[in-house]
Wavefront OBJ file of the C-alpha trace (Angstrom):
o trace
v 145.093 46.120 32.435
v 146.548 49.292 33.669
v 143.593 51.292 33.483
v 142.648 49.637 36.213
v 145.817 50.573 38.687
v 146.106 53.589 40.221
v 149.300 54.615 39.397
v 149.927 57.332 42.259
v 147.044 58.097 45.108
v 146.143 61.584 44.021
v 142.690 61.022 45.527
v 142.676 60.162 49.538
v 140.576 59.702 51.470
v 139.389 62.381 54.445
v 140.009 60.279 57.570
v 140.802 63.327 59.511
v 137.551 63.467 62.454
v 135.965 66.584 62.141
v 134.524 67.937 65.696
v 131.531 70.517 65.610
v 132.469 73.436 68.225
v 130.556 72.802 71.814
v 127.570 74.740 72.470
v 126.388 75.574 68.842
v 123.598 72.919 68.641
v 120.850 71.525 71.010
v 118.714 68.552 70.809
v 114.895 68.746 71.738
v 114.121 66.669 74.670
v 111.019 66.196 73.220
v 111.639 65.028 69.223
v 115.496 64.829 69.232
v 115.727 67.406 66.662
v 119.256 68.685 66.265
v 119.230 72.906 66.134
v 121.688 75.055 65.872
v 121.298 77.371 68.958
v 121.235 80.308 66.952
v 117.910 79.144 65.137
v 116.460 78.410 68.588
v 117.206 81.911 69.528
v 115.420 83.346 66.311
v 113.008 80.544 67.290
v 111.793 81.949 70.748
v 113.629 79.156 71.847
v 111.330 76.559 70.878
v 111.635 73.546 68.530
v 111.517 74.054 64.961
v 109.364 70.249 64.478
v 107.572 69.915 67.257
v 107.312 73.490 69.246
v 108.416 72.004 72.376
v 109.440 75.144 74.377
v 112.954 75.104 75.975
v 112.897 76.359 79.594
v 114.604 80.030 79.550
v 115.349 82.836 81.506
v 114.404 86.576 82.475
v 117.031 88.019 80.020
v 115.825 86.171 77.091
v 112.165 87.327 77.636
v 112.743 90.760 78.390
v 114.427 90.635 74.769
v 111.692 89.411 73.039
v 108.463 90.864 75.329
v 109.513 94.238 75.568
v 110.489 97.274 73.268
v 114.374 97.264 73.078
v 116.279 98.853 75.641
v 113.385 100.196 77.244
v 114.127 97.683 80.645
v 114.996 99.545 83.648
v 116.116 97.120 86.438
v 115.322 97.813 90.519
v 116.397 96.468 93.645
v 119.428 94.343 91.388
v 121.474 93.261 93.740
v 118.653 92.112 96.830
v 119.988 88.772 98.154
v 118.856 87.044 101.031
v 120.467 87.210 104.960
v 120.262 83.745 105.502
v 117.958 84.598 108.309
v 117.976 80.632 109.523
v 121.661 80.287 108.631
v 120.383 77.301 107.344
v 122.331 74.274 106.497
v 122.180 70.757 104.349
v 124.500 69.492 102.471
v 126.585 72.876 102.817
v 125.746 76.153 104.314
v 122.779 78.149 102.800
v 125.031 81.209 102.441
v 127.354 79.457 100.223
v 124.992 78.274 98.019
v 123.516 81.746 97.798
v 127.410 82.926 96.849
v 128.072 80.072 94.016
v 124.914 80.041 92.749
v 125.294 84.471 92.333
v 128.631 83.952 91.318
v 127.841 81.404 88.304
v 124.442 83.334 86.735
v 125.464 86.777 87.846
v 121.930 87.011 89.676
v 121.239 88.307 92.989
v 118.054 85.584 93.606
v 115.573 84.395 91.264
v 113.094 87.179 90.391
v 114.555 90.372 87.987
v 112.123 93.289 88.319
v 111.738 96.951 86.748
v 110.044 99.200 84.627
v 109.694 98.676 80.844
v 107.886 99.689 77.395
v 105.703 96.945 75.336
v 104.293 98.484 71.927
v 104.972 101.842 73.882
v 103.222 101.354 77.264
v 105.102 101.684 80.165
v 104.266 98.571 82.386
v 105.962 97.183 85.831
v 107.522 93.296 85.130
v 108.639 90.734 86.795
v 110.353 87.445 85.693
v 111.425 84.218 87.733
v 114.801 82.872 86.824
v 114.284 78.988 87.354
v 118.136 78.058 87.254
v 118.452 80.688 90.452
v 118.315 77.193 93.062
v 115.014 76.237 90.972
v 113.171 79.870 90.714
v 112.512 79.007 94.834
v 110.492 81.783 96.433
v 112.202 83.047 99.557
v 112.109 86.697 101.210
v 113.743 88.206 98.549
v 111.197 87.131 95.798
v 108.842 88.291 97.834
v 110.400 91.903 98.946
v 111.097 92.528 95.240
v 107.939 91.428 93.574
v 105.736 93.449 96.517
v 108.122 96.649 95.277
v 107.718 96.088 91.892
v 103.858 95.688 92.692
v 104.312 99.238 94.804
v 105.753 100.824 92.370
v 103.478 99.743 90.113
v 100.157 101.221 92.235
v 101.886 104.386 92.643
v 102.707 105.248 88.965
v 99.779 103.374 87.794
v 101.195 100.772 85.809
v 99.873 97.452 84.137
v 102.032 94.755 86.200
v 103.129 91.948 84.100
v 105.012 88.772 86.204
v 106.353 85.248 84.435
v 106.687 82.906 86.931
v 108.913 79.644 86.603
v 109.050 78.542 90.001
v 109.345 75.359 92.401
v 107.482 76.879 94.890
v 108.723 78.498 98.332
v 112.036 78.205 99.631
v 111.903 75.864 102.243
v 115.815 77.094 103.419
v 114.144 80.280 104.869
v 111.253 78.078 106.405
v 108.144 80.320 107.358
v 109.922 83.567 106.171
v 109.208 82.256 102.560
v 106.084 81.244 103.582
v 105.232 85.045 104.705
v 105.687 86.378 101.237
v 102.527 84.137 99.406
v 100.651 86.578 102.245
v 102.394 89.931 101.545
v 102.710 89.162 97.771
v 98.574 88.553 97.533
v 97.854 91.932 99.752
v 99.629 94.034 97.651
v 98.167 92.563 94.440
v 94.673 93.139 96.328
v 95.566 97.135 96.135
v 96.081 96.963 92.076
v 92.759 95.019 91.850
v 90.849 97.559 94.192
v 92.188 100.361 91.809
v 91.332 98.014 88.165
v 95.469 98.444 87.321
v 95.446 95.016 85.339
v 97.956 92.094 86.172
v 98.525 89.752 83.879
v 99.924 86.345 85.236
v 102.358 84.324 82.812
v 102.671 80.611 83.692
v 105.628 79.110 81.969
v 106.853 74.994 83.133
v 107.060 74.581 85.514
v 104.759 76.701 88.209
v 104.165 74.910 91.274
v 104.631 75.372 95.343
v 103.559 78.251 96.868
v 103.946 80.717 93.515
v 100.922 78.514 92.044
v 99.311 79.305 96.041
v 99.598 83.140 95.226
v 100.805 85.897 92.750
v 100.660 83.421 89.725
v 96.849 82.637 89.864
v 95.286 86.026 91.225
v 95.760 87.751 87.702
v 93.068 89.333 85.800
v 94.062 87.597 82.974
v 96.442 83.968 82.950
v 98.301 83.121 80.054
v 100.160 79.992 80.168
v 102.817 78.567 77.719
v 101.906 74.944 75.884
v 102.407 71.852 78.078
v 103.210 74.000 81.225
v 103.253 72.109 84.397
v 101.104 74.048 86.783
v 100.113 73.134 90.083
v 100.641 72.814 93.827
v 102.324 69.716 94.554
v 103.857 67.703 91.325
v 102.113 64.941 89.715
v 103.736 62.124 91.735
v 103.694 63.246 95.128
v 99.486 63.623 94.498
v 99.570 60.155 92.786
v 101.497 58.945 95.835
v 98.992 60.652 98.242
v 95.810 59.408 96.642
v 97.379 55.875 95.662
v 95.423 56.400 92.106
v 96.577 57.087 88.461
v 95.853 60.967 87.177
v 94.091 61.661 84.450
v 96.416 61.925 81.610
v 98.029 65.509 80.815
v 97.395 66.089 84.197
v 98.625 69.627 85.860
v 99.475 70.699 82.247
v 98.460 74.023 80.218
v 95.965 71.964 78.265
v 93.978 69.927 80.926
v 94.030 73.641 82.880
v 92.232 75.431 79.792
v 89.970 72.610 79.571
v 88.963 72.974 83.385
v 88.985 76.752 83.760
v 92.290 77.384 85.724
v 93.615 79.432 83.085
v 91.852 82.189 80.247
v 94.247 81.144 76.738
v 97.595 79.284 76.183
v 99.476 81.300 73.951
v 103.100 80.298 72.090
v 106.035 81.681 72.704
v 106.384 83.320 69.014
v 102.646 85.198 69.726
v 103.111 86.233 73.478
v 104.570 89.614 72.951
v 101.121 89.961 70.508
v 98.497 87.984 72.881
v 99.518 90.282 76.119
v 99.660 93.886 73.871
v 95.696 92.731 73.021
v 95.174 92.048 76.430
v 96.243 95.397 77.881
v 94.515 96.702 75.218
v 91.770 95.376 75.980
v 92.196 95.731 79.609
v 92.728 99.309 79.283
l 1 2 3 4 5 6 7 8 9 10 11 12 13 14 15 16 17 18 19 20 21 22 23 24 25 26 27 28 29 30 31 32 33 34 35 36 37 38 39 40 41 42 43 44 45 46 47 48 49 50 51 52 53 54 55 56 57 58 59 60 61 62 63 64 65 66 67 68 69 70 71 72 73 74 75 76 77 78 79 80 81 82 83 84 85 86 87 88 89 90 91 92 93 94 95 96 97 98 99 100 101 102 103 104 105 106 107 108 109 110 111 112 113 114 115 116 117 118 119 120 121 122 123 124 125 126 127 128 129 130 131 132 133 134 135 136 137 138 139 140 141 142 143 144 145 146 147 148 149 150 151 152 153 154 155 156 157 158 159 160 161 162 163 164 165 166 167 168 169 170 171 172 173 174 175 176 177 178 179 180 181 182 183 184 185 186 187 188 189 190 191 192 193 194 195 196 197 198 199 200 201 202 203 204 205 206 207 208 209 210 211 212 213 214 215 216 217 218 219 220 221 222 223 224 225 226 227 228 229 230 231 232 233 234 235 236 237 238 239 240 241 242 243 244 245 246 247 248 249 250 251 252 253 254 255 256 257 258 259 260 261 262 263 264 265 266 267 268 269 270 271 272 273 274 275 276 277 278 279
Protein backbone atom coordinates (compact mmCIF):
# COMPACT_ATOMS: atom_id res chain seq x y z
CA UNK A 1 0.00 0.00 0.00
CA UNK A 2 1.95 2.99 -0.99
CA UNK A 3 0.71 5.23 1.50
CA UNK A 4 2.69 3.54 3.59
CA UNK A 5 6.31 4.10 1.69
CA UNK A 6 8.04 7.02 1.89
CA UNK A 7 8.68 7.81 -1.41
CA UNK A 8 11.74 10.34 -0.94
CA UNK A 9 13.20 11.22 2.81
CA UNK A 10 12.09 14.81 2.98
CA UNK A 11 12.00 14.47 6.78
CA UNK A 12 15.58 13.44 8.50
CA UNK A 13 16.43 13.07 11.24
CA UNK A 14 18.85 15.71 13.40
CA UNK A 15 21.79 13.43 14.25
CA UNK A 16 24.10 16.31 14.17
CA UNK A 17 25.45 16.59 18.34
CA UNK A 18 24.74 19.84 19.47
CA UNK A 19 27.47 21.15 22.18
CA UNK A 20 26.35 23.97 24.71
CA UNK A 21 29.33 26.68 24.78
CA UNK A 22 31.76 26.05 28.04
CA UNK A 23 31.27 28.20 30.92
CA UNK A 24 27.55 29.28 30.44
CA UNK A 25 26.02 26.88 33.04
CA UNK A 26 26.94 25.61 36.60
CA UNK A 27 25.66 22.83 38.62
CA UNK A 28 24.95 23.30 42.46
CA UNK A 29 27.15 21.17 44.50
CA UNK A 30 24.52 21.01 46.74
CA UNK A 31 21.06 19.97 44.58
CA UNK A 32 22.64 19.46 41.10
CA UNK A 33 20.58 22.12 39.67
CA UNK A 34 21.77 23.12 36.23
CA UNK A 35 21.95 27.33 35.96
CA UNK A 36 22.88 29.28 33.50
CA UNK A 37 25.69 31.48 35.00
CA UNK A 38 24.06 34.50 34.06
CA UNK A 39 20.96 33.69 36.39
CA UNK A 40 23.44 32.93 39.18
CA UNK A 41 24.86 36.31 38.70
CA UNK A 42 21.31 38.03 38.90
CA UNK A 43 21.00 35.40 41.66
CA UNK A 44 23.75 36.74 44.12
CA UNK A 45 25.29 33.76 43.07
CA UNK A 46 23.28 31.41 44.90
CA UNK A 47 21.05 28.49 43.82
CA UNK A 48 17.79 29.16 42.41
CA UNK A 49 16.19 25.56 44.38
CA UNK A 50 17.96 25.26 47.18
CA UNK A 51 19.92 28.75 48.04
CA UNK A 52 23.11 27.05 48.42
CA UNK A 53 25.58 30.00 48.15
CA UNK A 54 28.47 29.61 45.62
CA UNK A 55 31.83 30.70 47.11
CA UNK A 56 32.76 34.22 45.33
CA UNK A 57 35.05 36.87 45.31
CA UNK A 58 35.81 40.63 46.36
CA UNK A 59 34.77 41.96 42.87
CA UNK A 60 31.48 40.34 42.85
CA UNK A 61 30.55 41.77 46.34
CA UNK A 62 31.73 45.11 45.93
CA UNK A 63 29.12 45.00 42.91
CA UNK A 64 26.33 44.08 44.74
CA UNK A 65 27.19 45.69 48.54
CA UNK A 66 28.09 48.96 47.50
CA UNK A 67 26.62 52.00 45.48
CA UNK A 68 28.05 51.68 41.88
CA UNK A 69 31.28 53.00 41.12
CA UNK A 70 31.64 54.50 44.34
CA UNK A 71 34.85 51.79 45.22
CA UNK A 72 38.07 53.44 45.57
CA UNK A 73 40.89 50.82 45.85
CA UNK A 74 44.32 51.39 48.23
CA UNK A 75 47.51 49.83 48.63
CA UNK A 76 46.55 47.57 45.06
CA UNK A 77 49.45 46.22 44.24
CA UNK A 78 51.01 45.17 48.15
CA UNK A 79 52.52 41.68 47.68
CA UNK A 80 54.54 39.93 50.00
CA UNK A 81 58.78 39.79 50.16
CA UNK A 82 58.94 36.33 50.77
CA UNK A 83 60.60 37.25 53.98
CA UNK A 84 61.42 33.25 54.69
CA UNK A 85 62.10 32.64 50.99
CA UNK A 86 60.19 29.83 51.79
CA UNK A 87 60.00 26.69 49.84
CA UNK A 88 57.73 23.30 49.28
CA UNK A 89 56.88 21.93 46.47
CA UNK A 90 58.30 25.11 44.53
CA UNK A 91 59.56 28.38 45.72
CA UNK A 92 57.11 30.67 47.67
CA UNK A 93 57.93 33.55 45.31
CA UNK A 94 56.74 31.71 42.38
CA UNK A 95 53.68 30.82 43.67
CA UNK A 96 53.13 34.41 44.72
CA UNK A 97 53.95 35.31 40.73
CA UNK A 98 51.44 32.53 39.11
CA UNK A 99 48.99 32.82 41.45
CA UNK A 100 49.09 37.21 40.69
CA UNK A 101 49.51 36.47 37.26
CA UNK A 102 46.26 34.13 36.87
CA UNK A 103 43.57 36.40 39.20
CA UNK A 104 45.26 39.69 38.54
CA UNK A 105 45.48 40.13 42.49
CA UNK A 106 48.30 41.34 44.42
CA UNK A 107 47.36 38.86 47.72
CA UNK A 108 44.12 37.98 49.07
CA UNK A 109 42.51 40.99 50.80
CA UNK A 110 41.16 44.16 48.30
CA UNK A 111 40.68 47.25 50.48
CA UNK A 112 39.36 50.99 49.97
CA UNK A 113 36.90 53.46 50.50
CA UNK A 114 33.28 53.13 49.27
CA UNK A 115 29.48 54.44 49.42
CA UNK A 116 26.51 51.98 50.70
CA UNK A 117 22.95 53.77 50.48
CA UNK A 118 25.25 56.97 50.49
CA UNK A 119 27.56 56.49 53.51
CA UNK A 120 31.00 56.53 52.99
CA UNK A 121 32.44 53.41 54.85
CA UNK A 122 36.17 51.74 54.82
CA UNK A 123 35.89 47.77 53.33
CA UNK A 124 37.67 45.06 53.15
CA UNK A 125 37.14 41.69 51.32
CA UNK A 126 39.19 38.30 51.38
CA UNK A 127 39.66 36.72 48.01
CA UNK A 128 39.64 32.87 48.92
CA UNK A 129 41.07 31.64 45.44
CA UNK A 130 44.29 34.09 46.33
CA UNK A 131 46.35 30.51 47.74
CA UNK A 132 43.03 29.92 49.92
CA UNK A 133 42.30 33.70 51.28
CA UNK A 134 45.71 32.71 53.64
CA UNK A 135 46.54 35.57 55.98
CA UNK A 136 50.17 36.56 55.65
CA UNK A 137 51.90 40.13 56.22
CA UNK A 138 50.27 41.61 53.54
CA UNK A 139 46.64 40.87 54.77
CA UNK A 140 47.61 42.13 57.69
CA UNK A 141 49.52 45.55 56.53
CA UNK A 142 46.49 46.27 54.33
CA UNK A 143 43.60 45.51 56.56
CA UNK A 144 45.51 47.57 59.67
CA UNK A 145 45.60 50.62 56.81
CA UNK A 146 42.32 50.24 55.80
CA UNK A 147 41.43 50.12 59.66
CA UNK A 148 43.79 53.53 59.92
CA UNK A 149 42.29 55.10 57.52
CA UNK A 150 39.23 54.30 58.70
CA UNK A 151 39.90 55.96 62.52
CA UNK A 152 41.21 58.95 60.94
CA UNK A 153 38.27 59.90 58.62
CA UNK A 154 35.86 58.32 60.89
CA UNK A 155 34.45 55.70 58.93
CA UNK A 156 32.15 52.58 59.62
CA UNK A 157 34.71 49.63 58.67
CA UNK A 158 33.05 46.83 56.96
CA UNK A 159 35.50 43.42 56.31
CA UNK A 160 34.19 39.88 54.56
CA UNK A 161 36.42 37.41 55.42
CA UNK A 162 36.80 34.00 53.45
CA UNK A 163 39.86 32.74 54.80
CA UNK A 164 41.93 29.45 55.71
CA UNK A 165 43.54 31.00 58.35
CA UNK A 166 47.29 32.36 58.56
CA UNK A 167 49.81 31.75 56.11
CA UNK A 168 51.96 29.31 57.45
CA UNK A 169 54.73 30.17 54.31
CA UNK A 170 55.59 33.41 56.25
CA UNK A 171 55.64 31.39 59.64
CA UNK A 172 55.39 33.84 62.73
CA UNK A 173 55.28 36.97 60.44
CA UNK A 174 51.61 35.88 59.66
CA UNK A 175 51.18 35.09 62.98
CA UNK A 176 52.13 38.89 64.01
CA UNK A 177 49.26 40.33 62.08
CA UNK A 178 46.13 38.44 64.31
CA UNK A 179 48.12 40.90 67.06
CA UNK A 180 48.45 44.13 64.99
CA UNK A 181 45.09 43.50 63.18
CA UNK A 182 43.13 43.24 66.87
CA UNK A 183 45.10 46.57 68.26
CA UNK A 184 44.07 48.61 65.65
CA UNK A 185 40.45 47.40 65.73
CA UNK A 186 40.77 48.18 69.65
CA UNK A 187 41.25 52.09 68.54
CA UNK A 188 37.76 52.06 66.39
CA UNK A 189 36.05 50.40 69.42
CA UNK A 190 37.58 52.99 71.99
CA UNK A 191 36.17 55.77 69.62
CA UNK A 192 32.34 53.66 69.02
CA UNK A 193 33.30 53.79 64.89
CA UNK A 194 31.24 50.46 64.28
CA UNK A 195 32.81 47.31 62.51
CA UNK A 196 30.79 45.03 61.18
CA UNK A 197 32.35 41.47 60.66
CA UNK A 198 31.00 39.36 57.56
CA UNK A 199 31.66 35.60 57.85
CA UNK A 200 31.20 33.94 54.54
CA UNK A 201 32.46 29.69 54.14
CA UNK A 202 34.68 29.16 54.97
CA UNK A 203 36.33 31.34 58.06
CA UNK A 204 38.74 29.47 59.97
CA UNK A 205 42.67 29.72 61.21
CA UNK A 206 43.82 32.61 62.65
CA UNK A 207 41.12 35.17 60.77
CA UNK A 208 38.37 33.29 63.03
CA UNK A 209 41.40 34.04 66.11
CA UNK A 210 41.06 37.87 65.29
CA UNK A 211 39.51 40.62 63.01
CA UNK A 212 36.52 38.30 62.03
CA UNK A 213 35.02 37.83 65.59
CA UNK A 214 35.86 41.27 67.38
CA UNK A 215 32.98 43.10 65.39
CA UNK A 216 30.26 44.98 66.95
CA UNK A 217 27.98 43.29 64.98
CA UNK A 218 28.67 39.48 63.01
CA UNK A 219 26.74 38.61 60.17
CA UNK A 220 27.38 35.34 58.70
CA UNK A 221 26.14 33.81 55.36
CA UNK A 222 23.83 30.36 55.63
CA UNK A 223 25.81 27.14 56.26
CA UNK A 224 29.15 29.08 56.71
CA UNK A 225 31.91 27.05 58.10
CA UNK A 226 33.34 29.06 60.93
CA UNK A 227 35.86 28.09 63.25
CA UNK A 228 39.46 27.56 64.35
CA UNK A 229 40.59 24.31 63.30
CA UNK A 230 38.13 22.32 60.68
CA UNK A 231 35.75 19.78 61.75
CA UNK A 232 38.05 16.76 61.27
CA UNK A 233 41.20 17.73 62.66
CA UNK A 234 38.92 18.48 66.20
CA UNK A 235 37.15 15.09 65.60
CA UNK A 236 40.62 13.60 65.19
CA UNK A 237 41.90 15.40 68.37
CA UNK A 238 39.05 14.49 70.66
CA UNK A 239 38.54 10.88 69.03
CA UNK A 240 34.55 11.72 69.30
CA UNK A 241 31.76 12.47 66.70
CA UNK A 242 30.58 16.45 66.60
CA UNK A 243 27.43 17.40 67.03
CA UNK A 244 25.82 17.59 63.73
CA UNK A 245 26.03 21.07 61.73
CA UNK A 246 28.88 21.55 63.68
CA UNK A 247 31.16 24.90 63.05
CA UNK A 248 28.30 26.05 60.72
CA UNK A 249 26.29 29.53 60.61
CA UNK A 250 23.34 27.77 62.18
CA UNK A 251 24.79 25.79 65.20
CA UNK A 252 26.86 29.40 65.76
CA UNK A 253 23.44 31.46 66.00
CA UNK A 254 22.10 28.85 68.12
CA UNK A 255 25.18 29.13 70.60
CA UNK A 256 25.81 32.87 70.53
CA UNK A 257 29.00 33.15 68.30
CA UNK A 258 27.30 35.19 65.89
CA UNK A 259 24.19 38.21 66.15
CA UNK A 260 21.91 37.12 62.58
CA UNK A 261 22.65 35.02 59.42
CA UNK A 262 21.54 36.97 56.67
CA UNK A 263 21.27 35.75 52.66
CA UNK A 264 23.14 36.86 50.17
CA UNK A 265 20.05 38.63 48.23
CA UNK A 266 19.29 40.77 51.81
CA UNK A 267 22.97 41.60 52.89
CA UNK A 268 23.34 44.87 51.16
CA UNK A 269 19.73 45.61 53.25
CA UNK A 270 20.66 43.75 56.73
CA UNK A 271 24.19 45.81 57.02
CA UNK A 272 22.47 49.49 55.76
CA UNK A 273 19.98 48.70 59.07
CA UNK A 274 22.82 47.91 61.00
CA UNK A 275 24.82 51.10 60.44
CA UNK A 276 21.78 52.65 60.83
CA UNK A 277 21.25 51.53 63.71
CA UNK A 278 24.75 51.69 64.81
CA UNK A 279 24.93 55.22 63.99
Amino acid sequence: MPWFRRSKQNIAPDTQKRELPDGLWEKCPSCGEIIHKKQLELNYWTCLKCDYHWRIGSKEYISFLLDKNSFKEIDRKMRSADPLIFKDTKKYSDRINETIKKLDLYDAVRTGTGTIDGKAVAFGCMDFDFIGGSMGSVVGEKLARLIDKAYKEKLPTIIISRSGGARMMEGAYSLMQLAKISARLTKLADTGIPYISVLTDPTTGGTTASYAMLGDIHIAEPKALIGFAGPRVIKQTIGKDLPEGFQRSEFLLEKGFIDFISHRKELRTNIIRVLDLLS
